[in-house]
C-alpha positions in Angstrom: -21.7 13.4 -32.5 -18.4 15.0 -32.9 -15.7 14.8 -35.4 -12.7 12.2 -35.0 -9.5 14.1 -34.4 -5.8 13.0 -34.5 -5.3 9.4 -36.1 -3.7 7.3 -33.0 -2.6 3.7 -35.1 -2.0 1.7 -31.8 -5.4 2.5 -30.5 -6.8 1.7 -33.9 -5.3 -1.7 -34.1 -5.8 -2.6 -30.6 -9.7 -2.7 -31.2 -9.8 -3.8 -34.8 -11.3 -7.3 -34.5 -14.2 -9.1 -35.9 -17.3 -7.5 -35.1 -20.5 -6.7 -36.5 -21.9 -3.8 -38.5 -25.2 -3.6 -36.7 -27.2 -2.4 -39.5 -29.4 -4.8 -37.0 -29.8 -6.3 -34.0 -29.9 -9.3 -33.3 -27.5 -9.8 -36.1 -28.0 -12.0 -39.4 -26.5 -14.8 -37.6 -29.7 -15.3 -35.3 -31.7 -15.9 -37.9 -33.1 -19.2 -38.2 -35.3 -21.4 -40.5 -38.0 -22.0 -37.2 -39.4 -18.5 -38.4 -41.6 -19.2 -41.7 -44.1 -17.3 -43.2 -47.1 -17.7 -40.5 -44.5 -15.9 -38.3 -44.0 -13.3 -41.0 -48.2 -12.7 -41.3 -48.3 -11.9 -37.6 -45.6 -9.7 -37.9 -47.9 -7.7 -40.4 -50.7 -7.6 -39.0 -48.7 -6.1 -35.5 -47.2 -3.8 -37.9 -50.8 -2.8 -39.7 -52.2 -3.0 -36.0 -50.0 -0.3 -34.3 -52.1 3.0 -33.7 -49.5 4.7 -35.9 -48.3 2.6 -38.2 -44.9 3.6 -39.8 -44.1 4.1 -43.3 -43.0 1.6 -45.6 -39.4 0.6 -46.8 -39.3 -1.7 -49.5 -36.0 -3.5 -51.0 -35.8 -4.9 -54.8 -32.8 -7.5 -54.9 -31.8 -7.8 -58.5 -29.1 -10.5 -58.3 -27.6 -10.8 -62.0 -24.4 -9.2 -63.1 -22.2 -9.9 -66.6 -19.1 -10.2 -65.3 -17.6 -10.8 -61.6 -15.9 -8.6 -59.5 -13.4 -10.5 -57.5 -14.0 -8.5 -54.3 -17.8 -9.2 -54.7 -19.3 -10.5 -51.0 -22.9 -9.8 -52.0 -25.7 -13.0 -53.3 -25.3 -12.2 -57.2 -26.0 -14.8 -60.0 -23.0 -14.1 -63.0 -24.5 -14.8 -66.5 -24.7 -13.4 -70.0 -28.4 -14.8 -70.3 -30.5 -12.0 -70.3 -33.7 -13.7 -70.7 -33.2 -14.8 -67.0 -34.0 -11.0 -66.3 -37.3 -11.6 -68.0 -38.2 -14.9 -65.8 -37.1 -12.9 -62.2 -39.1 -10.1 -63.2 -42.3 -12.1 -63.8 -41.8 -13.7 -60.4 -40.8 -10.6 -58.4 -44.1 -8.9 -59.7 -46.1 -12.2 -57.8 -43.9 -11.6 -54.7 -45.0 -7.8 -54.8 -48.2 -8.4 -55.3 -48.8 -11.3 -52.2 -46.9 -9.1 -50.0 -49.0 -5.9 -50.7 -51.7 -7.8 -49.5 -50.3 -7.9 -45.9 -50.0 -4.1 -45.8 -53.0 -2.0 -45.2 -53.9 0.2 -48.8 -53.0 4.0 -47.1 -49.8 3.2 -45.5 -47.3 5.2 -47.7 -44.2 4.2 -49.5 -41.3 6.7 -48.8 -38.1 5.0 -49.0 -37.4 2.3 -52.2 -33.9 0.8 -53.4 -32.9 -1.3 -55.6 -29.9 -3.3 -55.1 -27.8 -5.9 -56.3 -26.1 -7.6 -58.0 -26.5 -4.9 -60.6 -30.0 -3.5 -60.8 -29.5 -1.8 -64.3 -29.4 -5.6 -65.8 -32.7 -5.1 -65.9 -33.2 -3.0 -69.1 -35.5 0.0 -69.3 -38.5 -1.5 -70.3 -37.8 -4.1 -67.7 -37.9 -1.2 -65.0 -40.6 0.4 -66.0 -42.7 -2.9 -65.4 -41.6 -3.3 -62.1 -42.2 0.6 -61.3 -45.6 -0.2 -62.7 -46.0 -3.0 -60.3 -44.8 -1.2 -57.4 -47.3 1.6 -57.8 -49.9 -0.5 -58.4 -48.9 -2.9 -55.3 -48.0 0.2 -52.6 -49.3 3.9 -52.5 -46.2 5.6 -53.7 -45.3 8.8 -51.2 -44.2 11.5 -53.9 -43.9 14.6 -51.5 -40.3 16.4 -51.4 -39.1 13.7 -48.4 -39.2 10.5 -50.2 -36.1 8.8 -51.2 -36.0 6.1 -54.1 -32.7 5.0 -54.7 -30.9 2.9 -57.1 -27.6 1.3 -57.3 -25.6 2.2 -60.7 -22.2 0.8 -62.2 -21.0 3.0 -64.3 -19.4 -0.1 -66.7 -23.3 -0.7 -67.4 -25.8 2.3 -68.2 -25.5 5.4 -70.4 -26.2 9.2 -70.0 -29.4 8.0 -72.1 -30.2 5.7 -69.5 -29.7 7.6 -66.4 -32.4 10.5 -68.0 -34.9 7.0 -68.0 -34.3 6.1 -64.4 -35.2 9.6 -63.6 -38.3 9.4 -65.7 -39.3 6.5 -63.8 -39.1 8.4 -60.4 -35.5 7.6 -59.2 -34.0 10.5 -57.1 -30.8 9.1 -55.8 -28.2 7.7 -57.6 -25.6 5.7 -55.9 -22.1 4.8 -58.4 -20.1 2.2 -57.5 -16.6 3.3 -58.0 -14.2 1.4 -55.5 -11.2 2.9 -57.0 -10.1 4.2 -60.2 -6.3 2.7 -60.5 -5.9 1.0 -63.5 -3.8 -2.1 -61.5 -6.1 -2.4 -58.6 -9.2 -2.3 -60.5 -7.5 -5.3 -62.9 -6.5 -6.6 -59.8 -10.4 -7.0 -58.6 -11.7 -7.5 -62.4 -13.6 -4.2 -62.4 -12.1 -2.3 -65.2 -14.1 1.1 -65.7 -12.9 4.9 -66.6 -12.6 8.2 -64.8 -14.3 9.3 -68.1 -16.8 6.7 -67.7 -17.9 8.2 -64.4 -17.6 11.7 -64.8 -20.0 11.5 -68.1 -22.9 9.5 -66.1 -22.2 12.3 -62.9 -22.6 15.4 -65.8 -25.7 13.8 -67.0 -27.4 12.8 -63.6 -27.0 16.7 -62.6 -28.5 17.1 -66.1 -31.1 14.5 -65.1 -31.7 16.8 -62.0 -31.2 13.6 -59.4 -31.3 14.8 -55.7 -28.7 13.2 -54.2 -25.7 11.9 -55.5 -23.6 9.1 -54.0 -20.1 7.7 -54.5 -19.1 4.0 -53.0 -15.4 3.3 -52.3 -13.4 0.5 -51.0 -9.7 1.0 -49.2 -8.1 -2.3 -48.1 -7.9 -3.6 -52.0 -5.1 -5.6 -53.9 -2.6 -3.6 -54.8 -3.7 -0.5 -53.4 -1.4 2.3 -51.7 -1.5 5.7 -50.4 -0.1 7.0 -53.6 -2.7 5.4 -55.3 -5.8 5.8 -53.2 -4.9 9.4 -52.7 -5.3 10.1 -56.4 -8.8 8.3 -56.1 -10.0 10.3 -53.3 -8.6 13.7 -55.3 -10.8 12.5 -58.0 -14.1 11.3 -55.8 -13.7 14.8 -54.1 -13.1 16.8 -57.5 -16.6 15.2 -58.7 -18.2 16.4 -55.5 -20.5 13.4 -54.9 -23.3 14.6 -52.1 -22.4 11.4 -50.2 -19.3 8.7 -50.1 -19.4 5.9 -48.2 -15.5 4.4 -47.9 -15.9 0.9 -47.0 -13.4 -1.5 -45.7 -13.3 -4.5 -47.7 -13.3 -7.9 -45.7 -11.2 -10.5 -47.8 -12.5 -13.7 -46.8 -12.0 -15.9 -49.6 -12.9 -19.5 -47.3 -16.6 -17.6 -47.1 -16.4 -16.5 -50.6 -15.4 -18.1 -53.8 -15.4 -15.3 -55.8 -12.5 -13.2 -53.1 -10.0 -16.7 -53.8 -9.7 -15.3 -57.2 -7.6 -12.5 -55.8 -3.5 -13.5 -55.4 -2.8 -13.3 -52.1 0.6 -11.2 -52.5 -1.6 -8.6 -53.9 -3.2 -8.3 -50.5 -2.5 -5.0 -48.8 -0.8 -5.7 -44.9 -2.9 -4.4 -41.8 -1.2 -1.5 -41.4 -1.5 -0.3 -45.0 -5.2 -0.8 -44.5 -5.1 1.7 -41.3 -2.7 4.4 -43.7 -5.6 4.5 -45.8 -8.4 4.9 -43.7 -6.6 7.9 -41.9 -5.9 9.2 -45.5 -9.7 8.9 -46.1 -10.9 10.2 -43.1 -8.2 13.5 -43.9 -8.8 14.5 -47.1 -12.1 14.1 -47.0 -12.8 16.0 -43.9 -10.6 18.7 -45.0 -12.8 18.8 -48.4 -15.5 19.3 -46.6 -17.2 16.6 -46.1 -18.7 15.5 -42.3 -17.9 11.9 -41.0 -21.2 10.4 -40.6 -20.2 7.0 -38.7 -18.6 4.1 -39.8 -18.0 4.4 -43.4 -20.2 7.1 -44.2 -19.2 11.0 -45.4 -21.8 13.5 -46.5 -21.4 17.5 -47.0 -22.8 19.5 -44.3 -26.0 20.2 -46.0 -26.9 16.6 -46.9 -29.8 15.3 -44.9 -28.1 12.5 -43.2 -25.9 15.0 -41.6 -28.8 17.5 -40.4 -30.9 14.4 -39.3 -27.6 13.4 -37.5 -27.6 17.1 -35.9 -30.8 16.8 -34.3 -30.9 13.3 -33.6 -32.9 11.8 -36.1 -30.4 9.4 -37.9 -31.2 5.7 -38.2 -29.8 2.8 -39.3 -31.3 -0.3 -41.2 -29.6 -2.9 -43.9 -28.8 0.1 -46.5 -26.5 1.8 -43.9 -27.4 5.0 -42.4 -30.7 6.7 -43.3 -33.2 9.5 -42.4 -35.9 6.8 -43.1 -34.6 3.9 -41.2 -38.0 3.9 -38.4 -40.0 2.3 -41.4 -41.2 -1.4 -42.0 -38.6 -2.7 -44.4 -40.3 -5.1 -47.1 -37.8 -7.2 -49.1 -38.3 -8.3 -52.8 -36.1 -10.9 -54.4 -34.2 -13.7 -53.7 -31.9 -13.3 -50.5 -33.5 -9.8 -49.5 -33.8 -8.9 -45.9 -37.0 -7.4 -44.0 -37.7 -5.5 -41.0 -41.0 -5.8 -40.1 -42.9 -5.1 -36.7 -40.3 -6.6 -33.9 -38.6 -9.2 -36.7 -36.7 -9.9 -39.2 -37.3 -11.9 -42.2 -34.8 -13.2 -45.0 -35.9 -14.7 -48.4 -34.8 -17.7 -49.6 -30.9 -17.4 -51.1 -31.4 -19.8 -54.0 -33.6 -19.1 -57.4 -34.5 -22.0 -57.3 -35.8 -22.2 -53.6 -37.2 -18.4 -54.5 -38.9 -19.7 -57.5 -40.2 -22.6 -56.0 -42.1 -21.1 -53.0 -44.0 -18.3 -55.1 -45.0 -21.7 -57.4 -46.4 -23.2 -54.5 -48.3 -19.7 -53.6 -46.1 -19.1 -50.6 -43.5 -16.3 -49.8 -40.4 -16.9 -50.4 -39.5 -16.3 -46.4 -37.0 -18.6 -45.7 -35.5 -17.7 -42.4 -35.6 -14.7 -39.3 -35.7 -13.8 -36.3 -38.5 -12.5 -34.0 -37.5 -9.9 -31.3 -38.4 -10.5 -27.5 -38.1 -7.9 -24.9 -34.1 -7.9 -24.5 -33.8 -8.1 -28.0 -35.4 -4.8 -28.4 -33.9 -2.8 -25.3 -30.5 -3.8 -26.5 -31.5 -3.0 -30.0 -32.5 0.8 -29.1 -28.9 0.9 -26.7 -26.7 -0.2 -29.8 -28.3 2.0 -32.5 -27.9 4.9 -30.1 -24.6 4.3 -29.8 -24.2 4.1 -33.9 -26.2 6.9 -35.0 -26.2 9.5 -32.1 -22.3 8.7 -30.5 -24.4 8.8 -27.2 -27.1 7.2 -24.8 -29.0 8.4 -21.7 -29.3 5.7 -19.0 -32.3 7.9 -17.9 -34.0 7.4 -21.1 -34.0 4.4 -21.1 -34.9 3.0 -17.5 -38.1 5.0 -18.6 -39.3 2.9 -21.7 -37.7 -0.4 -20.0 -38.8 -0.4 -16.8 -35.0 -0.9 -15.8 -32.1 0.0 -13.8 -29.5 0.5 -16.6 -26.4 0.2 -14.5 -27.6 -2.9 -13.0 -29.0 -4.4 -16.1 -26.1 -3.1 -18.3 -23.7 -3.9 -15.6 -21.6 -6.5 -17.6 -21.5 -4.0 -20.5 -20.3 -1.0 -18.2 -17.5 -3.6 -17.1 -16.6 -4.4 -20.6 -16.5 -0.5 -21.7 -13.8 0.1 -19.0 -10.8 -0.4 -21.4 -12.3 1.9 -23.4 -13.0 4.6 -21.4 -9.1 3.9 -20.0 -8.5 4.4 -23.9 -10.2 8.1 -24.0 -12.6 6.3 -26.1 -15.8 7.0 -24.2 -16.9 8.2 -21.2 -19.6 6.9 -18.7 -20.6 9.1 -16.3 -23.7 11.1 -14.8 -26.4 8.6 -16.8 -24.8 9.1 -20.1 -22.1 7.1 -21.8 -20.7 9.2 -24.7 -18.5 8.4 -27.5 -15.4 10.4 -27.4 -13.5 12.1 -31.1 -11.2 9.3 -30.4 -13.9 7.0 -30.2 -15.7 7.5 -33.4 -13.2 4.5 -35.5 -13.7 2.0 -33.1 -17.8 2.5 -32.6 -18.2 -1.2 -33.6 -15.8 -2.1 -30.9 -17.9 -0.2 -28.4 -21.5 -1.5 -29.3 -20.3 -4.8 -29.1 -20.1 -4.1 -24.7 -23.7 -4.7 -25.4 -24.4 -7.6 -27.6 -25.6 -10.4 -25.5 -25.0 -12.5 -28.5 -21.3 -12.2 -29.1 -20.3 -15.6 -27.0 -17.4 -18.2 -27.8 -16.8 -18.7 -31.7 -19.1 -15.8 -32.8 -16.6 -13.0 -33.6 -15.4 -15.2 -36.3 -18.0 -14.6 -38.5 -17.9 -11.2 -39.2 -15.2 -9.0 -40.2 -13.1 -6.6 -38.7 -14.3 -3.3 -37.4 -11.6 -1.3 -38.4 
């Protein structure tokens, strides 16, 4: 996949519209309550069935944070009440262990994150239980290519503490920075110190973490090129191994928490294009490779070798080298991929709670794949991870004629092959440097789900 070149605005704005981010397909919005757990065992047992079955993936949501950030889109539970730590702990350790059950014993764990909310709520001791249930639950894969990840604010852990995560077998850090302006980030009620982060960075490289990663957000209140320049310097003067610059969807009629932010303070579009170009500039001319989408990594990190020789995925994190596993999700609201579905827990405690009291997993809603589903599924992540898709390829899995099957699609990519956006041409259609901002834009040619009011619920792909 190559590199996006010069910065053309009206092209840009002409294809930034709602859209999904495809970190599936179907998207979240098929989901739907008619899939329950009896639909979730099958889907194990195809999984644990499959002559080579595939690693496992699992997910820890951790929903609690101390104060709110205004921007916040995510299922988090604000409260100063540590003790409910305690109680979700006791009932994540049930969910672990009825869901290790499904899973035969050898399959191995390489890939574990834990998200939130803010994971570190949970203190040390309180990690080191679930660790403890994890290994106990899963066969933990501890060769050189595993990744276990966890999500860090910087506003809630210590050097101290980032040496324990590292005893407990963390190897990637991931900081949530967003931007380091003093008015934006009182803007957004995320107050936290360029000292703040540079002390937990030191002492992760003390800690002897693999990876390091750095999550930004340009389309804030308040923010301006001025100001998001002088975060990037910083971001770029720490040297982070990845940074993923995310554009921040302000949909306060979705999300109570976003009405909270005046709307005055609200950058215009345009603004919000000057400061994706002035992302995707500096830090390509630090060195840094544009992944896709939001991502950046330096040119020795593994998503850009697996990138390289065609090995990236893509799965609810964002991009991964360890995407083709079975994704189990712990906690309330967490998302699974397993076998050909999907699978979302319950998004209340209470509904969570309630489920694992009556012995049952808290599978609330998903989605189970049928044939289309799944060609159209291998077509779009093409597309995201590899900028590029063989027709040939593809009428030898499917059984298909992809130009007569894909021949709505074709017709939809014309204005962007007009565009210099892609090309389609002797069996390959092939993202274009032009192309790479409005990917979204182009895998949407083949959603067979985007029909009359759908757009609406996500948010732009620019």
């Amino acid at each position: 996949m190559s590199q996006p070149h010069a910065f053309d605005r009206a092209l840009v704005s002409k294809y930034d519209f709602p859209g999904p981010r495809y970190t599936s397909y179907p998207t979240a919005p098929q989901f739907h309550e008619a899939f329950a757990m009896d639909d979730y065992r099958l889907a194990t047992k195809a999984s644990n069935a499959d002559p080579l079955p595939k690693p496992l993936s699992v997910y820890v949501h951790i929903p609690f944070c101390k104060s709110l950030c205004h921007y916040c889109a995510c299922n988090k539970i604000i409260t100063q009440k540590t003790e409910k730590a305690a109680e979700y702990l006791d009932y994540l350790k049930r969910e672990i262990a009825m869901q290790a059950e499904l899973f035969k014993a050898d399959r191995r764990l390489t890939q574990l994150h834990l998200g939130g909310g803010t994971p570190t709520y949970f203190t040390n001791a309180q990690l080191a239980e679930l660790m403890v249930a994890l290994r106990q639950a899963f066969r933990f894969d501890t060769r050189g290519a595993h990744e276990f990840s966890v999500e860090v604010d910087p506003r809630t852990v210590t050097p101290e503490r980032l040496h324990a995560l590292r005893r407990l077998g963390f190897n990637r850090l991931s900081f949530g920075v967003q931007d380091f302006d003093p008015d934006v980030q009182a803007a957004v009620n995320r107050i936290q110190s360029e000292s703040q982060v540079c002390s937990l960075v030191e002492a992760a490289r003390e800690a002897d973490f693999d990876s390091l990663s750095v999550d930004l957000i340009y389309g804030l209140p308040l923010q301006n090129v001025e100001s998001f320049d002088a975060t990037l310097a910083k971001v770029i003067d720490i040297r982070p191994n990845r940074i993923a610059a995310y554009s921040y969807a302000h949909l306060p009629s979705m999300f109570k928490s976003q009405r909270l932010i005046r709307p005055e303070h609200m950058p215009p579009p345009e603004r919000k294009l000057e400061l994706l170009e002035l992302t995707i500039q500096r830090l390509t001319a630090a060195g840094y490779v544009y992944i896709g989408m939001d991502h950046f990594a330096l040119p020795d990190d593994e998503l850009v070798l697996a990138r390289e020789n065609g090995t990236l995925q893509r799965n609810f994190q964002g991009y991964s080298t360890h995407a083709d596993c079975d994704l189990i999700g712990l906690g309330v609201s967490a998302i699974g991929k397993v076998a050909d579905s999907y699978s979302q827990n319950a998004k209340e405690l209470s509904q969570y709670y309630g489920r694992l009291d009556a012995g049952r997993l808290p599978v609330k809603r998903g989605y189970r794949l049928h044939d289309d589903d799944c060609l159209r599924r291998d077509v779009i992540m093409a597309l995201m991870c590899h900028g590029h898709l063989d027709m040939a390829h593809f009428e030898r899995r499917y059984q298909i004629d992809f130009t007569d099957y894909f021949a709505e699609s074709l017709e939809q990519l014309a204005g962007h092959v007009a565009d210099g956006l892609v090309t389609v041409r002797d069996g390959l259609v092939t993202l274009l440097p032009q192309g790479q901002l409005m990917l979204r834009s182009v895998a949407m040619a083949f959603d067979a789900y985007l029909g009359e009011g759908q757009r609406g619920l996500f948010s732009r792909t620019v």
